[in-house]
C-alpha positions in Angstrom: -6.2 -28.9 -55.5 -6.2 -31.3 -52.7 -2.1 -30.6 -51.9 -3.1 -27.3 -51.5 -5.9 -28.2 -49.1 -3.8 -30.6 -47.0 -1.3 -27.6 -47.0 -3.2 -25.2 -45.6 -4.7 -26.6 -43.1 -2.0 -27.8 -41.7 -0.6 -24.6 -41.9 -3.8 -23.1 -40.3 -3.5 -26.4 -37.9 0.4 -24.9 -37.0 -1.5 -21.0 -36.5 -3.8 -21.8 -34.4 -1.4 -23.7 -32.2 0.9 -20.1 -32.6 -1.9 -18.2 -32.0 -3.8 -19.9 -29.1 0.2 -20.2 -27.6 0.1 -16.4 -27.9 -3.4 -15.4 -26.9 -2.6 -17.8 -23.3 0.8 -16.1 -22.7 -1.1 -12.5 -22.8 -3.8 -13.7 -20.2 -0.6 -14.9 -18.2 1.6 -11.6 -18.3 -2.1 -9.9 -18.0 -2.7 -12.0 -15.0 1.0 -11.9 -13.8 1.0 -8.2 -14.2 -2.2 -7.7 -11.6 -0.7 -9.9 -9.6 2.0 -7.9 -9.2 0.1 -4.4 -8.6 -2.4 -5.8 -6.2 0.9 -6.9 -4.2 2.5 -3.2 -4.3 -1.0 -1.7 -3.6 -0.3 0.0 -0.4 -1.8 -0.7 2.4 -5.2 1.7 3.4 -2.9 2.9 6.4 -0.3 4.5 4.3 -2.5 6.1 2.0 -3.9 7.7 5.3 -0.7 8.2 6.8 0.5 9.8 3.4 -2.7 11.6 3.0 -2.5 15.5 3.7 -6.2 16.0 4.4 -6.0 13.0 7.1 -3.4 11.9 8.6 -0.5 14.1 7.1 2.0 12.7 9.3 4.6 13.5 6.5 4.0 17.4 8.0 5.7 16.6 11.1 7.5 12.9 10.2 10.0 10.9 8.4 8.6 7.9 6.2 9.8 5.3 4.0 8.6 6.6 0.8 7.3 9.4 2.1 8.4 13.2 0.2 8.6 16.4 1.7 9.0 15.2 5.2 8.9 17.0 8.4 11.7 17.4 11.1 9.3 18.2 13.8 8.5 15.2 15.1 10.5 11.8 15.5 11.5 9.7 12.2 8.8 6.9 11.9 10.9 4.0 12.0 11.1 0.8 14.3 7.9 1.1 15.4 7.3 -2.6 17.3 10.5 -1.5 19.2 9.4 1.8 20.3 5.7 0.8 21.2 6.0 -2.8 21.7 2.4 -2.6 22.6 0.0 -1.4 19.9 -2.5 -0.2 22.2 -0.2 2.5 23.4 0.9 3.4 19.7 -2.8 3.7 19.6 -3.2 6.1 22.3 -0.6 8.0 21.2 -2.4 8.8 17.5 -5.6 8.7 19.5 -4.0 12.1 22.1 -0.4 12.9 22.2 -1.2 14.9 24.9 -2.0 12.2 27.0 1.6 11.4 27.4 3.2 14.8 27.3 0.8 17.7 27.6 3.4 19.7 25.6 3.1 17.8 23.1 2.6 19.1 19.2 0.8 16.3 17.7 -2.4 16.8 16.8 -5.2 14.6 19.2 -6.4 12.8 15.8 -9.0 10.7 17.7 -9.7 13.2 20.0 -10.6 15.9 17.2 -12.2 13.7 15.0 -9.7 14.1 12.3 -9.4 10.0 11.7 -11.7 7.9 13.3 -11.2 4.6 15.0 -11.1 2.2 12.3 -8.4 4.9 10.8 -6.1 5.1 13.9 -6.3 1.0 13.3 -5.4 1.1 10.1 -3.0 4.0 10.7 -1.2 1.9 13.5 -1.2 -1.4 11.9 0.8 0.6 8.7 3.4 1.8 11.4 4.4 -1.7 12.6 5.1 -2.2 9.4 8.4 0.4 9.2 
């Protein structure tokens, strides 16, 4: 009776080695896993820039990742080189038409459609592509 003592508990000695090994390499893929969506979360820019009831830019522009893009207005790429200043990338989501009164972009400051913190957010994503 006592072998089959000192036999199983060493055998329950060797499973809860296994099994507390186990249980710590779920919380690691668990905690590798989150790791790894919080760094692909995108950024609150994109979802407005993606977003058709905000910033819709997709309607008129051409995104990384974006589907169903427009042709309308100029690819959205290289944006530090074409407004090496982020104030006037600013302005420009703020009131195309301050630039060219012709212009077909929507005023989204202007109109209220995103508000300041937005157009920040918005313009901070763009540097980004």
């Amino acid at each position: 009776m006592a072998e089959k003592c000192r036999v199983w508990c060493t055998h329950s000695k060797e499973n809860r080695i296994h099994s507390g090994f186990v249980l710590a390499s779920f919380f690691a893929l668990i905690w590798l896993t989150s790791e790894a969506v919080w760094a692909t979360e995108p950024a609150p820019g994109k979802a407005l820039v993606m977003e058709k009831s905000k910033g819709n830019c997709l309607a008129c522009h051409v995104i990384a990742d974006g589907k169903l893009a427009g042709n309308i207005g100029p690819p959205l790429i290289g944006m530090k080189a074409r407004f090496p200043d982020p104030e006037d990338l600013r302005r420009q989501i703020w009131d195309a038409t301050e630039r060219n009164p012709d212009s077909r972009m929507p005023p989204f400051g202007r109109h209220g459609i995103l508000d300041q913190q937005e157009i920040d957010l918005v313009v901070e994503y763009l540097y980004t592509l």
